[in-house]
MITOR-122274 format. One record per residue (C-alpha): x, y, z; residue number from 1; residue in one letter. Coordinates in steps of 0.2 Angstrom, whole numbers, plus 5000, padded with zeros to 4 digits. Layout:
<r xx="X" yy="Y" zz="Z" lovex="NUM" kolke="a"/>
...
This chain:
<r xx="5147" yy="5093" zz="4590" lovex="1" kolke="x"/>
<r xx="5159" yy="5090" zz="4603" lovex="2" kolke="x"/>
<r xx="5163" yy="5073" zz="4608" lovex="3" kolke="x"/>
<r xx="5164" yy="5068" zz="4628" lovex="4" kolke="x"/>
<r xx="5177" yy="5054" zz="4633" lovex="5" kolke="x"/>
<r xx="5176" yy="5046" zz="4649" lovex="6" kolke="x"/>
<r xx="5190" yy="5038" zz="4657" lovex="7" kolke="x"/>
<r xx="5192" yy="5021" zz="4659" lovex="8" kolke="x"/>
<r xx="5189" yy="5013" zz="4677" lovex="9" kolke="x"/>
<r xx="5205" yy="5011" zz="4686" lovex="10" kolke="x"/>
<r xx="5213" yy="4997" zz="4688" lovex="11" kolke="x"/>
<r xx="5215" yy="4997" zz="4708" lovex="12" kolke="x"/>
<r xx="5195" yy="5005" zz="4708" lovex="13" kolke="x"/>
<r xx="5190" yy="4989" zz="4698" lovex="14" kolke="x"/>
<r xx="5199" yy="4976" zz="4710" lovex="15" kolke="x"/>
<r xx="5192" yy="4984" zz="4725" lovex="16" kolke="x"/>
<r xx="5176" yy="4983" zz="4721" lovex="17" kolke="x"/>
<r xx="5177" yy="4966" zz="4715" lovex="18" kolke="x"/>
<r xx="5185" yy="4963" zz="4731" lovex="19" kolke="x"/>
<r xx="5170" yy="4970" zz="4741" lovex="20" kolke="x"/>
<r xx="5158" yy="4959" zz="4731" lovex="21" kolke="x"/>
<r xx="5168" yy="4944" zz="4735" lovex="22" kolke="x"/>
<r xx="5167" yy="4948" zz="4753" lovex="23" kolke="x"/>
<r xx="5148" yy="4952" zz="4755" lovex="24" kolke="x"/>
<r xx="5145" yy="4935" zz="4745" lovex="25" kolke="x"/>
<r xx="5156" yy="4926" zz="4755" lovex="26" kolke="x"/>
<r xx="5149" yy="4933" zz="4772" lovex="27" kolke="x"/>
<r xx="5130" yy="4931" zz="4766" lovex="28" kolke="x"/>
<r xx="5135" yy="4913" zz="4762" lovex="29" kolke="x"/>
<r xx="5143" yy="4911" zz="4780" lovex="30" kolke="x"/>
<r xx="5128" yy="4920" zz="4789" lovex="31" kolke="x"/>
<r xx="5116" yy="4907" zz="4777" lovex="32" kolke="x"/>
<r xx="5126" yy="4893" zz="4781" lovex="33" kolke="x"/>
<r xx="5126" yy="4897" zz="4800" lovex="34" kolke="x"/>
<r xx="5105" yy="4899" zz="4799" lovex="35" kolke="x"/>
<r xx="5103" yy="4885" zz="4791" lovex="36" kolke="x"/>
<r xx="5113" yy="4873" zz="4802" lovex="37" kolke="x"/>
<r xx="5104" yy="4880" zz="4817" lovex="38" kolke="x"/>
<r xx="5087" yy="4877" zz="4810" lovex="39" kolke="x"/>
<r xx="5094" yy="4860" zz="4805" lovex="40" kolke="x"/>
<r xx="5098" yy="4857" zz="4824" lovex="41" kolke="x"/>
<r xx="5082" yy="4859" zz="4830" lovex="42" kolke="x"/>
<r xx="5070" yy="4845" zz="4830" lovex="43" kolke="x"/>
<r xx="5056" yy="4855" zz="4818" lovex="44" kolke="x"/>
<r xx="5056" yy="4848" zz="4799" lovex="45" kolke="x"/>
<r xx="5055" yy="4860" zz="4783" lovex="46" kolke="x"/>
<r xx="5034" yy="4857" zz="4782" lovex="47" kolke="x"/>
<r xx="5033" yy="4862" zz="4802" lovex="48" kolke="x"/>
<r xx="5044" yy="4878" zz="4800" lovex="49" kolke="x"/>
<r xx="5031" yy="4886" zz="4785" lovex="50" kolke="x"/>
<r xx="5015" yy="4881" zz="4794" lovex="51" kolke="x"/>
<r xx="5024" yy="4889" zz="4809" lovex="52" kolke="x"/>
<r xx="5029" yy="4904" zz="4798" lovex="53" kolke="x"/>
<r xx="5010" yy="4906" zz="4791" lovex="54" kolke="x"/>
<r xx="5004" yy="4906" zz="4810" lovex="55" kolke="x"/>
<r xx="5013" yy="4918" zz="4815" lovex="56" kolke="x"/>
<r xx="5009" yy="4930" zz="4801" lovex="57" kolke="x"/>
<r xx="4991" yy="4925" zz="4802" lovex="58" kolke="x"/>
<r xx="4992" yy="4928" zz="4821" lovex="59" kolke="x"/>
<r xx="5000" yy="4946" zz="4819" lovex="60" kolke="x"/>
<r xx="4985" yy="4948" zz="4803" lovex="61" kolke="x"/>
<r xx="4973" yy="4944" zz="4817" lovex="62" kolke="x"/>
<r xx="4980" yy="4957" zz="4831" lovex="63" kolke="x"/>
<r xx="4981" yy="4969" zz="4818" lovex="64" kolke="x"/>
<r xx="4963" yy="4968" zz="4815" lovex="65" kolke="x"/>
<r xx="4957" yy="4968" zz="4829" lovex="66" kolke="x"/>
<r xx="4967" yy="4983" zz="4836" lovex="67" kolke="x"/>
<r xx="4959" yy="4991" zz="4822" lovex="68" kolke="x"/>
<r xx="4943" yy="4985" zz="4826" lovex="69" kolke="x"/>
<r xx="4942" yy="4991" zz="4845" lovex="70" kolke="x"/>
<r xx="4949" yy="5010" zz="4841" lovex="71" kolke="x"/>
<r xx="4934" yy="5009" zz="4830" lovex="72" kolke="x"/>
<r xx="4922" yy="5003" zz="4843" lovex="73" kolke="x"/>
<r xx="4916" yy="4987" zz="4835" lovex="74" kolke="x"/>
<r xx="4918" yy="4975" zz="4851" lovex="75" kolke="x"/>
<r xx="4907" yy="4990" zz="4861" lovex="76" kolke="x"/>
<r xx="4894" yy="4989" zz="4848" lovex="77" kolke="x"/>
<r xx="4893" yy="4971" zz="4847" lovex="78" kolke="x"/>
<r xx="4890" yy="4967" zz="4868" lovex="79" kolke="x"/>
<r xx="4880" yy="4981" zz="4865" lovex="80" kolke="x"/>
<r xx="4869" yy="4972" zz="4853" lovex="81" kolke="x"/>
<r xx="4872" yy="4956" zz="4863" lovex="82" kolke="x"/>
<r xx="4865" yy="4963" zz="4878" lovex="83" kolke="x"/>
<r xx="4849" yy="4969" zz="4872" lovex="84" kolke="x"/>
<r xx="4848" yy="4953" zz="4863" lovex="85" kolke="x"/>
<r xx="4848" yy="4944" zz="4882" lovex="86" kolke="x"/>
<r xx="4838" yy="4957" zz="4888" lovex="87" kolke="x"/>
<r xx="4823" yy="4954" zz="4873" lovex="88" kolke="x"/>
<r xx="4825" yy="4936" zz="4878" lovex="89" kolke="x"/>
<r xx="4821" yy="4938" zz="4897" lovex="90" kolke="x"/>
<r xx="4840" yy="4940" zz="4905" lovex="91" kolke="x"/>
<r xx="4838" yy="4957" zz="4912" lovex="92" kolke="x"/>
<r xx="4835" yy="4963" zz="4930" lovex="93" kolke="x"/>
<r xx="4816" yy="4965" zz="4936" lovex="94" kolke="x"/>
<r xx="4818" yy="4959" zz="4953" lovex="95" kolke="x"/>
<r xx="4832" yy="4962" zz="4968" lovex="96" kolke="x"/>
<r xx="4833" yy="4952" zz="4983" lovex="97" kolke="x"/>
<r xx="4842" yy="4957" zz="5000" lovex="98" kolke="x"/>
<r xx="4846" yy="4949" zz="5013" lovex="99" kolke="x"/>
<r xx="4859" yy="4952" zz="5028" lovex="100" kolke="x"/>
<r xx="4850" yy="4967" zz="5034" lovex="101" kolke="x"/>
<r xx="4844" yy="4969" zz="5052" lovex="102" kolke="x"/>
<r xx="4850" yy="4986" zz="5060" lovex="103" kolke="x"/>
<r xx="4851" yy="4997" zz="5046" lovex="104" kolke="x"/>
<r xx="4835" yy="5004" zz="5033" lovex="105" kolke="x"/>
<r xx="4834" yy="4992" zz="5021" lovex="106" kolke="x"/>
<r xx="4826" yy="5006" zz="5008" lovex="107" kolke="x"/>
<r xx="4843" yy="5011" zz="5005" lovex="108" kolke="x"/>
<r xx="4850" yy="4998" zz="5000" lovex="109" kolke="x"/>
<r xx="4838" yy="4995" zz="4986" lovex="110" kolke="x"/>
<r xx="4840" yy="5016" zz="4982" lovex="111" kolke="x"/>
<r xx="4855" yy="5008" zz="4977" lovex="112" kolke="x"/>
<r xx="4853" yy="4999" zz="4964" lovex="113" kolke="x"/>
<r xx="4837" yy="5007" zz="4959" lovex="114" kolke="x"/>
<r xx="4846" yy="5011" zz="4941" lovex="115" kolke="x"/>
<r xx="4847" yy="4993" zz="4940" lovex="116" kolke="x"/>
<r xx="4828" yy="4987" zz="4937" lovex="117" kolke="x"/>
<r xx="4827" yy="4982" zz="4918" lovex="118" kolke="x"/>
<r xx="4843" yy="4983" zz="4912" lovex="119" kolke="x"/>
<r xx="4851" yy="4968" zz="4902" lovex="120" kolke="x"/>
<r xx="4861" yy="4954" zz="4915" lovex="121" kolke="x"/>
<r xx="4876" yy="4956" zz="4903" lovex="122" kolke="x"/>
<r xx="4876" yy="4974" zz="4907" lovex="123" kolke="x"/>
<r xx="4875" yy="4973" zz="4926" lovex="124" kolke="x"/>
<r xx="4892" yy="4978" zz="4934" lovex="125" kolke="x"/>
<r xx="4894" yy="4969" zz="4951" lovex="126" kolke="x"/>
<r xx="4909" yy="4979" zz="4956" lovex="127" kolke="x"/>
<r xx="4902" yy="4996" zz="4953" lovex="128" kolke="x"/>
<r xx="4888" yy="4991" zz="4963" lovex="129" kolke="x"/>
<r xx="4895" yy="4984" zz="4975" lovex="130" kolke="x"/>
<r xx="4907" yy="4999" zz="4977" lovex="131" kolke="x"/>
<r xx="4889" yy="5010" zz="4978" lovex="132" kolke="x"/>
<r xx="4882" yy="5000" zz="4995" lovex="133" kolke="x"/>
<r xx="4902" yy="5002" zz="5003" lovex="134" kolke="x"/>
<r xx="4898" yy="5019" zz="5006" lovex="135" kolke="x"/>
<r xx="4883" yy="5016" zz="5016" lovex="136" kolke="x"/>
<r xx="4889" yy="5019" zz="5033" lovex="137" kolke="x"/>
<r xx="4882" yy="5002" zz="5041" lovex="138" kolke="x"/>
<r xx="4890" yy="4989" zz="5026" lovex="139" kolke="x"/>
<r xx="4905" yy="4983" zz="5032" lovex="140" kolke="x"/>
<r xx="4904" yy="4971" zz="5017" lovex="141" kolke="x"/>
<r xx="4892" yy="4968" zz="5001" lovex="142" kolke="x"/>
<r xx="4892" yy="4954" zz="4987" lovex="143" kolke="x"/>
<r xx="4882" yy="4954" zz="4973" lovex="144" kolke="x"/>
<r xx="4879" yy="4942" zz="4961" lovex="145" kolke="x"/>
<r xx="4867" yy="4940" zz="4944" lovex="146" kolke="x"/>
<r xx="4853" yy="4924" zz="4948" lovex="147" kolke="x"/>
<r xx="4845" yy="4921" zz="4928" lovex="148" kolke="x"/>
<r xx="4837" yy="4926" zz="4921" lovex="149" kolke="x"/>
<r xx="4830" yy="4939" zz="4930" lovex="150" kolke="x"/>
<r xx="4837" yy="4942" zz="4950" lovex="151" kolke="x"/>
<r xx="4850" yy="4950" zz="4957" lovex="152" kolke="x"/>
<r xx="4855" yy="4944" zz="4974" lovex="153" kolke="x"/>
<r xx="4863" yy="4959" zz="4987" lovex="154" kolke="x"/>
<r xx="4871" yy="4949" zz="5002" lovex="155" kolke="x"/>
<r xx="4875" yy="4964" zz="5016" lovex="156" kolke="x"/>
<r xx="4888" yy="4962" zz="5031" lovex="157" kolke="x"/>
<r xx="4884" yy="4974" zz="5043" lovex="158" kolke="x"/>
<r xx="4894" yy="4984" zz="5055" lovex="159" kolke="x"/>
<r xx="4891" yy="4980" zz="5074" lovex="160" kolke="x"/>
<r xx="4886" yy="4994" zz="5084" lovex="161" kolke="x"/>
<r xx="4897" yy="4995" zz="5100" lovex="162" kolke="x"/>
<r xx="4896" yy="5013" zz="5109" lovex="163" kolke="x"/>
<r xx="4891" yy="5030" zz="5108" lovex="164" kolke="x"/>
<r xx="4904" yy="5044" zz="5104" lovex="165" kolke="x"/>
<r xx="4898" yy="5060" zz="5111" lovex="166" kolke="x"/>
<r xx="4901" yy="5074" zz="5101" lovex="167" kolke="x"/>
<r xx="4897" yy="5095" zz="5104" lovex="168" kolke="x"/>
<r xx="4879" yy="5094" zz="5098" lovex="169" kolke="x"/>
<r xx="4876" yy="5076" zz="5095" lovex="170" kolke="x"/>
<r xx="4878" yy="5057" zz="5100" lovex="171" kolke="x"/>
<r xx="4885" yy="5047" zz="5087" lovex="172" kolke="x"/>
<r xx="4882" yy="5027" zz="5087" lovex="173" kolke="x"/>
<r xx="4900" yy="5018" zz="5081" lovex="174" kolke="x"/>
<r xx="4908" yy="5000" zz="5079" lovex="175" kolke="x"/>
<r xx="4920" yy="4994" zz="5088" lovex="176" kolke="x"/>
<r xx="4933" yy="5004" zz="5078" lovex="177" kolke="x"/>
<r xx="4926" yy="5018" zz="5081" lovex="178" kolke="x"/>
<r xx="4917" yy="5019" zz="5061" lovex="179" kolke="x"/>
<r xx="4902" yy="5032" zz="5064" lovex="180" kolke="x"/>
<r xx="4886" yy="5021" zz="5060" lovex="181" kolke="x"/>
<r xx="4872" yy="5035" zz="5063" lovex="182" kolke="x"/>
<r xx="4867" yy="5049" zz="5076" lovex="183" kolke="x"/>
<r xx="4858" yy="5043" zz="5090" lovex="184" kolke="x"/>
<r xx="4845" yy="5049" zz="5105" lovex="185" kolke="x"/>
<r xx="4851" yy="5049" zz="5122" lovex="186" kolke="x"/>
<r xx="4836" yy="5038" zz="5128" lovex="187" kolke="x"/>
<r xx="4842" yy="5024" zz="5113" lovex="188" kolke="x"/>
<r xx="4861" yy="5027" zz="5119" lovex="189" kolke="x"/>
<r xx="4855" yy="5026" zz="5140" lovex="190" kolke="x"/>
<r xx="4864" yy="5008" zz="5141" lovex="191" kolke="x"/>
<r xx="4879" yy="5008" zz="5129" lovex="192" kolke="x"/>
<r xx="4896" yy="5013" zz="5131" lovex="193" kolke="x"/>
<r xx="4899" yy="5029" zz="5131" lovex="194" kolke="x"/>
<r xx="4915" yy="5039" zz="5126" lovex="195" kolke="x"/>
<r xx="4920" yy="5058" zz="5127" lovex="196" kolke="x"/>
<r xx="4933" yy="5068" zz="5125" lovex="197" kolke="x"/>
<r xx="4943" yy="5077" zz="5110" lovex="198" kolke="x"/>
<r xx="4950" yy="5065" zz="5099" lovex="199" kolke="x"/>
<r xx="4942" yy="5048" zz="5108" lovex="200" kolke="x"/>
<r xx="4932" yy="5043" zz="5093" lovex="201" kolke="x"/>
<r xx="4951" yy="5038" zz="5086" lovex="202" kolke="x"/>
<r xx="4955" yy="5028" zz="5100" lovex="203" kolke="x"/>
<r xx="4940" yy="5018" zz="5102" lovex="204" kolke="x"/>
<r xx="4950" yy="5002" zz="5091" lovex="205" kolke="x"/>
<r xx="4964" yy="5003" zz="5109" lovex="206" kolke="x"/>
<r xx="4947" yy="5004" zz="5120" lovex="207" kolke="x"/>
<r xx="4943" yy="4991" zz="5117" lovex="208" kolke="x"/>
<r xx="4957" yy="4981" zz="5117" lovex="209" kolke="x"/>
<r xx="4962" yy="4989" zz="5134" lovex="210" kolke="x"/>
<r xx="4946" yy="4984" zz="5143" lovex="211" kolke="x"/>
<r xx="4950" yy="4966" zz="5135" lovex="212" kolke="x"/>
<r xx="4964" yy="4965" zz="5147" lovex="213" kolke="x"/>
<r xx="4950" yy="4963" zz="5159" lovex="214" kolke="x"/>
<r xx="4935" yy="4955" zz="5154" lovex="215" kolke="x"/>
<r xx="4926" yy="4953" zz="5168" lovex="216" kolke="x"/>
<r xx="4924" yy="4971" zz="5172" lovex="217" kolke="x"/>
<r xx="4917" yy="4978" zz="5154" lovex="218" kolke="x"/>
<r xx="4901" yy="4975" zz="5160" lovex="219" kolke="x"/>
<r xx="4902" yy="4986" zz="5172" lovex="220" kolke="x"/>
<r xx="4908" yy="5001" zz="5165" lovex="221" kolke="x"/>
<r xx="4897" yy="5013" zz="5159" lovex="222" kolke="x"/>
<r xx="4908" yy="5026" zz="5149" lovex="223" kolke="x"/>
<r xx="4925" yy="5030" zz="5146" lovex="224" kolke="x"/>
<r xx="4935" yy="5046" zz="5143" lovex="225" kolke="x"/>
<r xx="4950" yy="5053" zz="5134" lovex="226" kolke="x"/>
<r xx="4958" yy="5062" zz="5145" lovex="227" kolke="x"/>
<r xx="4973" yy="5075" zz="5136" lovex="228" kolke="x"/>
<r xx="4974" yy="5064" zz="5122" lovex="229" kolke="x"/>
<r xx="4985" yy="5050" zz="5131" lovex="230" kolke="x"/>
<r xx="4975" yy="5039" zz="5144" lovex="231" kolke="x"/>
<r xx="4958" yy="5035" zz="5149" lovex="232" kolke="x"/>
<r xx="4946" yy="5038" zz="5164" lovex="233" kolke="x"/>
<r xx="4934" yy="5026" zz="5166" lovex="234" kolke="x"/>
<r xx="4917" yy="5027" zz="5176" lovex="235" kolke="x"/>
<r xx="4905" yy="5011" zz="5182" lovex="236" kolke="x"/>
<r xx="4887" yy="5010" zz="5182" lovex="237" kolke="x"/>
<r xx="4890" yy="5014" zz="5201" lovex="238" kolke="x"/>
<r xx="4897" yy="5031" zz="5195" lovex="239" kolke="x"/>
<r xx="4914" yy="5027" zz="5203" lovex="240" kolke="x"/>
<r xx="4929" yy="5032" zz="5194" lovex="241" kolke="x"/>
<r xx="4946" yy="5023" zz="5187" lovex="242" kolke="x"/>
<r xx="4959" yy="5034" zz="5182" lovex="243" kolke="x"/>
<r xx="4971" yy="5024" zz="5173" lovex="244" kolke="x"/>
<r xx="4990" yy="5028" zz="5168" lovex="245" kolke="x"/>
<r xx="4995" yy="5032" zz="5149" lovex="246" kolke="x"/>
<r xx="5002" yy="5020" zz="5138" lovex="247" kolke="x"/>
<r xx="5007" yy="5003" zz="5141" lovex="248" kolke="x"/>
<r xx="5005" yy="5005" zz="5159" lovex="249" kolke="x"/>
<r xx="4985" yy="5005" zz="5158" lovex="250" kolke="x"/>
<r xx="4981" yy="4987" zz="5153" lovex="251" kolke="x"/>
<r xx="4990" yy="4981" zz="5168" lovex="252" kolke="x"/>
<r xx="4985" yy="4994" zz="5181" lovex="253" kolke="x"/>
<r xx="4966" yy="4989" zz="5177" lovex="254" kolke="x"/>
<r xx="4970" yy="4970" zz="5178" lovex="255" kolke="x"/>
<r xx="4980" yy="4976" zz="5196" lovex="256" kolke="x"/>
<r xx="4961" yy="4986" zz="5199" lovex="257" kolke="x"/>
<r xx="4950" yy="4970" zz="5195" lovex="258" kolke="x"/>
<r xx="4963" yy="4961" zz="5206" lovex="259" kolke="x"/>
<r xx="4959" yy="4975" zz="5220" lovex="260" kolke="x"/>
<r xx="4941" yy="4973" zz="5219" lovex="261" kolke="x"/>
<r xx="4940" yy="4955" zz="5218" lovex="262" kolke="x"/>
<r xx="4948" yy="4955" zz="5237" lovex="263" kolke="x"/>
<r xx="4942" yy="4970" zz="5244" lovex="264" kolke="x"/>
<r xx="4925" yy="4975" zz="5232" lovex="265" kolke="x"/>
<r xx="4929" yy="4990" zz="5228" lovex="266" kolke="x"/>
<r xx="4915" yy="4993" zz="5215" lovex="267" kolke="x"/>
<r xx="4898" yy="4996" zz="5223" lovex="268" kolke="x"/>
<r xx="4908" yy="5001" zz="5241" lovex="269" kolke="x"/>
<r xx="4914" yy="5021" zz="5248" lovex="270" kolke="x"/>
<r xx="4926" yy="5024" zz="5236" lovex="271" kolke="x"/>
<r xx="4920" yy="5036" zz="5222" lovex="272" kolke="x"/>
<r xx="4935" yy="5036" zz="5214" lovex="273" kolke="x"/>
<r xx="4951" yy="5027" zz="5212" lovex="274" kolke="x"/>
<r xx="4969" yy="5034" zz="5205" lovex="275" kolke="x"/>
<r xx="4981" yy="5020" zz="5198" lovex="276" kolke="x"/>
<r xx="4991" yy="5032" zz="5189" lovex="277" kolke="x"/>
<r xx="5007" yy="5029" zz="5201" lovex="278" kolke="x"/>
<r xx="5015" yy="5014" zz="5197" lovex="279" kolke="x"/>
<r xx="5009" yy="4998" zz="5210" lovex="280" kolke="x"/>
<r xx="4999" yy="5011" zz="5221" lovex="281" kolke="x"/>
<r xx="4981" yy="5016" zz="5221" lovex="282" kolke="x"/>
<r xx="4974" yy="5031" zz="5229" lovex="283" kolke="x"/>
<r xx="4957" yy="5029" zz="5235" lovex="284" kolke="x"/>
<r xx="4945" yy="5044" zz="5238" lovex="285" kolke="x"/>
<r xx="4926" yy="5045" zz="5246" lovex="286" kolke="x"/>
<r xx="4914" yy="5057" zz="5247" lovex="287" kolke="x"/>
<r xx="4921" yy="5070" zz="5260" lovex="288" kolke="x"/>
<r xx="4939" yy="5069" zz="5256" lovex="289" kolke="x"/>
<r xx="4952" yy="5053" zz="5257" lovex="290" kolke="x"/>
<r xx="4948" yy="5035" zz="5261" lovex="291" kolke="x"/>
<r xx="4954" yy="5030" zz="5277" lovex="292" kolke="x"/>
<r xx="4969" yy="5024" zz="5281" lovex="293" kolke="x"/>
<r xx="4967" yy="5006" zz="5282" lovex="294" kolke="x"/>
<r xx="4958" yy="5006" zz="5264" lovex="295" kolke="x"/>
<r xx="4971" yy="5013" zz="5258" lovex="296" kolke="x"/>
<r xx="4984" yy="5001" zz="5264" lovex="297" kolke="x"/>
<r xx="4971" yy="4987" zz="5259" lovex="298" kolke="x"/>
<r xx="4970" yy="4993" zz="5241" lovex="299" kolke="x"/>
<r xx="4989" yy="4994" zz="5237" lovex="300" kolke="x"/>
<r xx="4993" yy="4975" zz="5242" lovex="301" kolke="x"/>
């Protein structure tokens, strides 16, 4: 049989290693050393430092279960449960009270939250429902609350109607942004505001505030029109008209008209309509042509 013979470990090979063994020992002893001085240095003592230990591997255990636990659906099943336990025990909705509603149908507002009726309180999502009566055209605003056992209270802002859009084949009632309410008759719409032309349903929000420059004449106007989407014409109850510049310029040239009227009373007298398009002047016209003269020079003082 033949015989193997290994060779010896080197010398230098042997040292080496030794060498790295040192060194690792060494530098494990160093790193041990500096752990244990820091820990040393804080104001915890041995006892403290295992029961904080255990927490925190018990804390992880914990969130490792219930990770588990919710990808398998178990925190689901148990409000499930825990609903229809409430909902055996009398917590569930069997009666819906609504109140803040004066202008719109209140029957659908409770189509609403028909789905509603018998299910279990803990089941009831406010927000959802809440989020359903938002898209009502008349709620500006909706709270809903649970009242145990049994009621679930709907509290509606409404919109406030402010004028009447006029559109190709129908009037259409809007708030004071200019937020479509419903379509309304011409007899219902006879005395509110009323406002043409393409685009004016957009600007009824800048209306408003321009007819706020002058207060005391918005009773007076009976509609107003968008004329080439950049200023307004606007006619009284008399059936005079106010042609007002674009832009900036149109909120003081009707405070400069209400001044106008307030001397010379313009509204109700033989002007049928009145141009204050060019800066600090006002063109008067009556029925057969110009105003005279001296109406003229009286309106542009």
């Amino acid at each position: 049989m033949a015989k193997v013979t290994r060779k010896p470990t080197g010398v230098r090979r042997s040292a080496a290693a030794r060498s790295r063994s040192q060194k690792a020992r060494a530098a494990k002893k160093h790193t041990s050393g500096l752990l244990d001085r820091a820990m040393a240095a804080l104001p915890f003592t041995e006892d403290q430092w295992h029961k904080f230990f255990l927490v925190s591997i018990l804390a992880i255990g914990m969130v490792i279960v219930w990770s588990v636990a919710k990808y398998a659906g178990v925190p689901e099943l148990a409000q499930a449960e825990l609903a229809k336990s409430a909902g055996r025990a009398g917590f569930e909705v069997e009666r819906v009270r609504v109140t803040g509603v004066e202008r719109m149908n209140e029957q659908v507002v409770y189509e609403r939250v028909l789905g509603e009726q018998d299910r279990p309180m803990p089941l009831v999502e406010v927000g959802e429902i809440r989020e359903r009566l938002l898209e009502l055209s008349w709620v500006k605003d909706a709270r809903v609350s649970r009242q145990l056992p049994d009621l679930l209270r709907i509290d509606i802002v409404e919109r406030e109607p402010h004028a009447v859009v006029q559109k190709a084949d129908r009037l259409i009632l809007v708030d004071a942004e200019g937020h479509e309410l419903e379509p309304i008759s011409a007899t219902a719409a006879k005395d509110m505001l009323l406002i043409t032309g393409p685009g004016a349903q957009k600007q009824v929000g800048e209306l408003g505030r321009l007819l706020d420059a002058a207060p005391a004449l918005k009773p007076q106007i009976a509609a107003a029109e968008w004329i080439g989407n950049r200023r307004w014409n606007l006619t009284f109850k008399t059936g005079q008209m106010l042609a007002l510049p674009e832009g900036d310029q149109g909120p003081a040239a009707l405070v400069k008209f209400a001044e106008m009227d307030g001397r010379n009373r313009l509204i109700g007298g033989k002007a049928i309509a009145i141009d204050m398009r060019v800066p600090d002047r006002a063109y008067l016209r009556c029925k057969d042509g110009p105003c005279p003269r001296s109406m003229q020079a009286g309106s542009a003082e």
